[in-house]
Every structure is written in C-alpha cells, then in structure tokens.
N, C-alpha and C positions, 0 to 999 in steps of 0.2 A: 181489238187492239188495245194492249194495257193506257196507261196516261201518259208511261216514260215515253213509248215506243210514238204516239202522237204528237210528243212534242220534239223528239228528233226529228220525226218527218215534216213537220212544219219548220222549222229550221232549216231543213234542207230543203225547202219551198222558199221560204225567206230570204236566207244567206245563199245562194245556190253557186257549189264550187265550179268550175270549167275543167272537166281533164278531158284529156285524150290520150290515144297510145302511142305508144313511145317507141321508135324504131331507130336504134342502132347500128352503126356499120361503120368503117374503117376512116367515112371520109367526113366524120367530125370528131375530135380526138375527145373521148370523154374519159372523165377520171371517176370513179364510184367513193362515194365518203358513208360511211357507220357509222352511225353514235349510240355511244353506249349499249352493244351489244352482249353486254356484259350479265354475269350468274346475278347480281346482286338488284338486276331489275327488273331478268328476263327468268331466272328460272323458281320454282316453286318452291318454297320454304328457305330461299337462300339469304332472306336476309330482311331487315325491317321495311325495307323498299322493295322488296320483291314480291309477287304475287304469292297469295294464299294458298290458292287452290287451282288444277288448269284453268288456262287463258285462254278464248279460242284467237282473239286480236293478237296476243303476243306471239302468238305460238306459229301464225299464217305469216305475221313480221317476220319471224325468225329461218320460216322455211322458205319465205322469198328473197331473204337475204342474203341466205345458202346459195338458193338458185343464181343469184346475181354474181355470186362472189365466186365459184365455180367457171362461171360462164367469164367471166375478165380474167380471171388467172388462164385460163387455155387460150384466152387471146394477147395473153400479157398485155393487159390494159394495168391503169395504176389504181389501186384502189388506199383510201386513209382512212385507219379505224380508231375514232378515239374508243378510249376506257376511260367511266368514272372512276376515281382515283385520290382519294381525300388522306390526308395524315390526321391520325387519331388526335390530337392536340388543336386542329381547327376544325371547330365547328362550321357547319352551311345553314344557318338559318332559314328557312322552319323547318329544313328535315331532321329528322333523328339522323346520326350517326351512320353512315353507308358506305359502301364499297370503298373500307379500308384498303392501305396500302399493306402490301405482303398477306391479303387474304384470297378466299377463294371469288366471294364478292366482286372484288375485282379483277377476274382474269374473264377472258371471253369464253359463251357458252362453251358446251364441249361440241357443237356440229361446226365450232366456228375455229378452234385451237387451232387447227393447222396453216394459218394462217403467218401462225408466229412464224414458218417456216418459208414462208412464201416470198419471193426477192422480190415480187411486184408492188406488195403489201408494206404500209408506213404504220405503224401501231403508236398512238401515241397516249398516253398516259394523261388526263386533266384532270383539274384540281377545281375547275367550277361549272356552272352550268352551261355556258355557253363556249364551245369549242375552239370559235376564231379567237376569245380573248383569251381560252388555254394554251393556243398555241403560240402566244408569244414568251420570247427566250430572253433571258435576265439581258441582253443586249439591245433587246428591242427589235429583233430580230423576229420572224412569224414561219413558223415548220409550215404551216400551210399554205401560204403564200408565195413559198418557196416552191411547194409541192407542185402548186399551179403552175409558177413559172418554168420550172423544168422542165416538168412534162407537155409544156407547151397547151394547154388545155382550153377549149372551147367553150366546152360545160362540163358540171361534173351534176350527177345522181345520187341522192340523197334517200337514206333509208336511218330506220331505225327507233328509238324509245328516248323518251317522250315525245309526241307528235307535237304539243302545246307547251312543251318546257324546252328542254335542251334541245329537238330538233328543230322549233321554233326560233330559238334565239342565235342558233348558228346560221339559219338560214337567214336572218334580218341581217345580220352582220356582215356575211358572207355579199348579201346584195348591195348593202349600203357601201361596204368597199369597192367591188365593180364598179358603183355609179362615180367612184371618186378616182379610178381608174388607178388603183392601186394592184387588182388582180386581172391586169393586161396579160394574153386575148382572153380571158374569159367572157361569155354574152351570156350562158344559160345557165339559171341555176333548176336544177327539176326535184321536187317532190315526190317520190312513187306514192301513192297512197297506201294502194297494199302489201307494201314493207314498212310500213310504219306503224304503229301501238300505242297507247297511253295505258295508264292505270286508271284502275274500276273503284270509287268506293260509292255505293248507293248511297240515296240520300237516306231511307231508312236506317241504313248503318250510321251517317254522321250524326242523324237524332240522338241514337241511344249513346254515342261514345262523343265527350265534349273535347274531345282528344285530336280528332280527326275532320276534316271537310270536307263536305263531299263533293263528288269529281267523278258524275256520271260519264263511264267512257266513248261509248256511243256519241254523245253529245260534245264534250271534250275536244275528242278525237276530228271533230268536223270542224268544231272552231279554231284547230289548230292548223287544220288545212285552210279553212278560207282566209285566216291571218298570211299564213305564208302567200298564198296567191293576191291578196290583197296588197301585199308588198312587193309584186313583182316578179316570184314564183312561176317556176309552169307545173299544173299537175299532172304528172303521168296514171292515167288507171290500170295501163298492164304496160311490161316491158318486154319488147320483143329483139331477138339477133337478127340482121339480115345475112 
C-alpha cells in the first residue's frame, strides 16, 4: 500500500464518517438538489476547472446522479439543480476564470440536458460557490427556500461536485437556516456519498507547478464528508426506492 493510500486509510480510522442506506418512499416528501453538474467541472478537457483526463469519482458522481435524477422525475418528486455560472468581468478568487456564462462550461453534462425539459426540475444559474447564497433574488427573496416551502419538503438529498467546496458550503448553509427555522418542515439534510466528487491534484503535481495546490481527492473528498456530517449532515452510502 503506497504512502497516499495509508494515509487516507488512517483518516478514515481517525475521522470515521457514519453513513447508512437510504430508503425512500412516498411517506417523507423529499426534494433532490445538484450542484454543479455542469461540463466545466464534470467533463474532461472542458475547461480550466474541469478534469484532465477520466475521472473514475466524477464520473460514478455523475452516473449516480443520472440514476437519481431519472428515478424522481418518474415519481415526480422536485428535484433543484444549480449551475456554475460566473460573468466574464467578475472574477472568483483563487480560481481561474470558469464556467462562463453563455458557454458550454456552463450548461449541464450532456447525460444530464434533458432535465432542462423536465417540469419537475428548477435549474438555477449561481454566481458563487455556495448555492443558498446564490439563490438569493435582488429582493431578498431565496428560489430555494421557496423551493422548500412549496413543495412542502421534509428533507431534500444532496449530490454532486465539489464535495469540500460548493457541496460543502451549501450544505452548511442550508443547515444553519433549518436550525433558525427559516426552511420550515424541513428536519433532513442527506449527503449521498457516492454522488459526490471533488477534484484530484497530487501533491507530486503541486511540487512541480507553483501554480497549483494540491487537493489529494481521496483525502479531500472524505474531509468533505466528515465536515458535512460534523455539521449536522446525514450520510447516505447508497440510495435505494421503496
């Protein structure tokens, strides 16, 4: 066993996350939320945030997202997908430059498009890393909070990229307003683990490039989960329909 692969496993000895399965059925209304599903993070060469080369994390993200997102539209459950979504004239600090608006960057993969067409489906466009603060409207007004209350919603199920950035900070957000009882009935916020993803850069790669930091994903990818659960989180390790 190399040195990386030892010290994820000791982490996950150390930190040790709690999940369990996750079973769904008609008699707790749940809502499914995306984040950033999109070409510009998910698919290969699409953009200076996007993976290099295949992914096997983003790519299991992507297919269990499929699976989820399928499985609520046949049930007409609500699902809300943000998209990164930046205007070329504001930068986001430390990233380069990403999923412009009016590129391809930012439109959702292509297993994910038809989505756009879906009535059950809320697509909403953000401008920063964190979802709940994109979804607020120049009136002060919140699309996702909205989204909860309509649909009357219990818990909603969280998937998607980055596990330790953007899913991360929606999920903080998204908890710390329940606790203030701003997203009445909501009780459960759920984490899937495996619909979720981060970005890989070795630390051998940020050696040689003073450009880059490195952000083993393995490693990452678990501290993003035991934050979310540390916070309040539940984590699902598979999702199942009854």
């Amino acid at each position: 066993m190399g040195s990386h692969s030892q010290t994820v496993e000791l982490l996950r000895e150390e930190i040790p996350v709690t999940q369990q399965p996750l079973f769904l059925s008609e008699d707790i209304k749940t809502g499914l939320v995306l984040v950033d599903l999109v070409n510009g993070f998910c698919t290969v060469g699409a953009g200076n945030l996007a993976p290099r080369e295949p992914d096997k994390q983003i790519s299991k993200m992507v297919d269990e997202s499929v699976r989820l997102c399928k499985a609520f539209c046949e049930k007409k459950w609500p699902i809300f997908a943000f998209l990164d979504c930046h205007h070329p004239d504001i930068p986001e600090p430390p990233y380069p430059p990403h999923c412009l608006a009016g590129t391809d960057e930012a439109k959702l993969v292509p297993e994910l498009l038809w989505l756009e067409n879906e009535p059950n489906a809320t697509l909403r466009r953000k401008e920063c890393i964190d979802g709940f603060l994109g979804s607020v409207e120049k009136d002060g007004s919140n699309v996702f909070i909205d989204w909860v209350k309509n649909n009357q919603l219990k818990q909603v199920l969280v998937a998607g990229i980055c596990t330790d950035i953007c899913v991360l900070d929606f999920v903080c957000s998204v908890l710390s307003a329940r606790n203030r009882l701003w997203l009445s009935p909501l009780e459960n916020v759920i984490v899937y683990s495996q619909a979720c993803a981060t970005y890989d850069v070795p630390v051998h790669v940020a050696k040689t490039n003073k450009d880059v930091v490195s952000h083993p994903q393995e490693l990452m990818n678990h501290i993003g989960l035991y934050i979310a659960w540390g916070r309040g989180a539940k984590i699902a390790s598979e999702v199942l329909f009854e």
